[in-house]
Structure formats: C-alpha cells, structure tokens
C-alpha positions, 0 to 999 in steps of 0.5 A: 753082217747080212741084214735082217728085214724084219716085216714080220716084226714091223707089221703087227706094229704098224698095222694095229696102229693104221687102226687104232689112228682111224679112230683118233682123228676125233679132234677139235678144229682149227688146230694150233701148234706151236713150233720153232717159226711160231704158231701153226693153224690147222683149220680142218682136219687134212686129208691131203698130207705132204712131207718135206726133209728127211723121214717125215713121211714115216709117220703117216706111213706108220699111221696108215696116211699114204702122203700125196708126196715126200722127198725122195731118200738121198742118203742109204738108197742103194737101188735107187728108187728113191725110197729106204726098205722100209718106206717102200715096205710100208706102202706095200703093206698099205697097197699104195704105190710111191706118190711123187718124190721131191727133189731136195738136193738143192733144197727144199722142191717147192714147185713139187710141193705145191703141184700135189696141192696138200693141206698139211706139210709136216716138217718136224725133222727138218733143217727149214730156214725162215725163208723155207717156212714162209715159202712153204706156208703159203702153199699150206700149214706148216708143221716145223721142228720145235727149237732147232733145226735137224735136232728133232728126236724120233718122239718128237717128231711123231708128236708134232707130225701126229698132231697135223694129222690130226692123230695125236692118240695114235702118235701116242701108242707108236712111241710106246710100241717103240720104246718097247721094241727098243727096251726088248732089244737092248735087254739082250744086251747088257754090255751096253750099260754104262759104256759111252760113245761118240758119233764122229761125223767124217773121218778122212783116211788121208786126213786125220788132222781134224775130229768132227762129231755130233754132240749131245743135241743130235738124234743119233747121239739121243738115240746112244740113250736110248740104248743104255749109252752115255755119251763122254764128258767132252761130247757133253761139254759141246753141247751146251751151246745147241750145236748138234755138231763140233770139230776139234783138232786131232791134237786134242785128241786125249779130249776123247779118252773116256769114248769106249765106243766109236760110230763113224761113216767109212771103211776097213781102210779108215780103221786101218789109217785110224790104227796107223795115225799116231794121234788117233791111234791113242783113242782108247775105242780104236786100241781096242777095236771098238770102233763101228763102221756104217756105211752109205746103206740101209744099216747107215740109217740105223744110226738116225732113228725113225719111226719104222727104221727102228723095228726094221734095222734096231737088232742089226744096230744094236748087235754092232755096238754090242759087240764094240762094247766087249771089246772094251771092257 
C-alpha cells in the first residue's frame, strides 16, 4: 500500500485551531494540575514551551506553539531527521524550522532540556519515573501523565499538555475536529464493527514460544475503540491489574480464539512462520489471513495515535484493518 499525505486534509484542522488557540489563552494564573507526581504549578502564562517522550510535542504544533526543543523521533523516522512527516509538515506550515531535539535513547536529555531554558515542559505521554520528574522540576513545571506511565491516550494528552499551555479551549476543539476526522473514516467502514482484536507487541519468526501484547490500558488498544473494535476477552482480563502489557505461553495459545484480528510489528516471513508454527497456527486471525503487519515507518506509528498522525495516517490504518476484518468474516 503507498501511502497517503494528506496536507491537505490536516491543514484546514490545524490551521483553524492555531487561531482559535490565540484567543484561548485568556486563563487565570498561577495555574494547578493535577498529575500522577501530584500537583503542578504554573505561575504565568509559558512562553517558552519544552516537550519530552514521545509525541508531546504535536500538541503545541497542533495549536500553533512552535516548542523551544522536543525529543528527536527514534521510532518510524525513515530519513532520519529526527523528525515523523507529519511534525515536520506542521513546522512548515508555521514556517518555523526544528529547534533542538533531545536525545532520549538513554533517557530522558536533561542537560538539552535545561539549555533551552522553557517555562513549561509537558509530558503527558510519557514513561517519567519519580526521579525523572523531580530532576525535570527544577529545571521548570512539569506536566506529567495523569496515572500510568505510557497509558495516556490521544485526548488526555491534549487535555493536560493544553492546560500547560495555558490553551484549555482550543485543546478542546482539536479533539472534536478528531474525533470527527476519525468518525468520517470509520463510517467508510462498517466491517469494523463488532470484530475484536489484539495488538501483539513482538513476534519472533524464529521463535513463537511466547505471545506478548498490549492490554486493554494501552493507546494502541484504546485506539482499536475508537475504531468501532472490541478487544477479546483475555486481552481484557489482563488489564485489570493496570499493565499496558502481558505475555503468555504459546501454549495458551486458545486464550486468543475470539481475536478476529491481529496487529503486529514484523514482515512477510513472520506470517509465514505464524502459518507454519503449529500453536500459532491455530489462531483464528492467522487462519484467516487477518493478521496486519506494520513495520518500523511512518504507517508503524499509526498504531499509537497522536494529535496530527491521526488526519495524516487514519485512512492508510484503518483501510488495513478494514480489510483484516473481511477476511474474517
């Protein structure tokens, strides 16, 4: 499948809500919110906005706030630029070039952080630890996730990232002009409703013996309700302990019979080993071919939502489990 890019989708959006957010800002200060680390205190509003972990930065993009630094993409970067299409889209859109990028592939860059000198750093999609969020705090305010770490879905993260900028109302109307984006392209496919499916976290061709997957607590499986998706009855049973992900024995393997559909990171050669593997072979999506590869690209990242991969990448997506979910009706 060749992907699309639609700017032109994405664009009326984002730029109807860079000017609906300059008149939203009229908030009382010092602002309070309220996070999984406690409580954070805005004194004013930021005018030099950092964003840390993945994606937090797509939410003043979205609003028209160019940030004085985010981290660099490490996941679905193909040329390696450090930044996903659609982020560096946006920043041309708002003719502003790529400030720095921090280097978090061992950790959180808290010496790039601070040498941008921001008022705010938001970090509502994130995996901070407590030591990461004290570290960070006295460098400047802090906006962390709300309860659990990397379980922060699309709207909450444009909730509480918008609330540090001080951009509550406009925050507000880019989660309805998403939610109807995502409406609009799910109504093109009904086979979606009622299907279930799982998002199996890694697969070894050479190796089957163990399933891991992403409960019910993740983004990517909140985003399979979005979709009109249910996820199955063990998927859910995993989730009631706030893990965002489990592993099981491929001997458990008839713990997934009711997943008609499969999401998994890998190639050609995994579904053939998939087909070939006697326990995995059982699965009802992999006898019937409902199984959807994404790999480590732009599309990859359509499986864990954000504020502007949604227009960018949702019809792509979506046409893929569309047609997972043909084949297992």
């Amino acid at each position: 499948m060749s992907l699309s890019h639609p700017i032109s989708r994405a664009l009326p959006l984002v730029l109807a809500l860079a000017g609906a957010g300059q008149g939203a800002c009229a908030q009382d200060y010092p602002l309070t919110i309220q996070h999984a680390f406690g409580t954070t205190m805005i004194p004013a509003k930021p005018e030099r906005v950092a964003t840390v972990s993945w994606a937090n930065q797509e939410v003043p993009l979205a609003l028209g706030v160019v940030p004085v630094g985010f981290a660099r993409a490490n996941f679905g970067d193909v040329d390696g630029d450090g930044l996903l299409p659609w982020v560096d889209a946006r920043l041309k859109e708002l003719g502003a070039d790529a400030p720095p990028l921090f280097d978090e592939g061992d950790g959180i860059d808290f010496e790039g952080v601070a040498a941008v000198q921001p008022d705010v750093i938001l970090a509502a999609y994130s995996g901070l630890s407590q030591v990461d969020y004290d570290t960070l705090s006295q460098i400047a305010p802090v906006v962390a996730y709300p309860d659990q770490p990397w379980a922060t879905d699309w709207r909450e993260m444009i909730r509480l990232n918008s609330a540090g900028l001080g951009m509550v109302d406009a925050g507000e109307d880019l989660i309805v002009e998403l939610d109807r984006t995502i409406a609009q392209a799910t109504a093109n496919h009904p086979e979606l409703a009622g299907k279930t499916a799982m998002f199996v976290t890694h697969l070894d061709a050479r190796d089957l013996s163990t399933i891991s997957f992403y409960t019910a607590n993740d983004t990517r499986v909140r985003f399979f309700a979005d979709l009109g998706l249910a996820s199955p009855a063990s998927v859910q049973a995993a989730s009631s302990d706030g893990r965002f992900s489990a592993q099981v024995s491929a001997e458990r393997i008839d713990d997934f019979a009711d997943a008609d559909i499969v999401v998994t990171y890998g190639t050609a050669a995994l579904r053939d080993a998939m087909k070939g593997n006697p326990l995995a072979s059982r699965m009802a999506a992999v006898q019937s071919g409902s199984v959807v590869l994404l790999g480590d690209d732009a599309l990859g990242t359509a499986a864990n939502p954000t504020p502007l991969s949604i227009s960018w990448l949702l019809d792509d997506y979506v046409a893929l489990l569309a047609d997972a979910a043909r084949k297992a009706e």
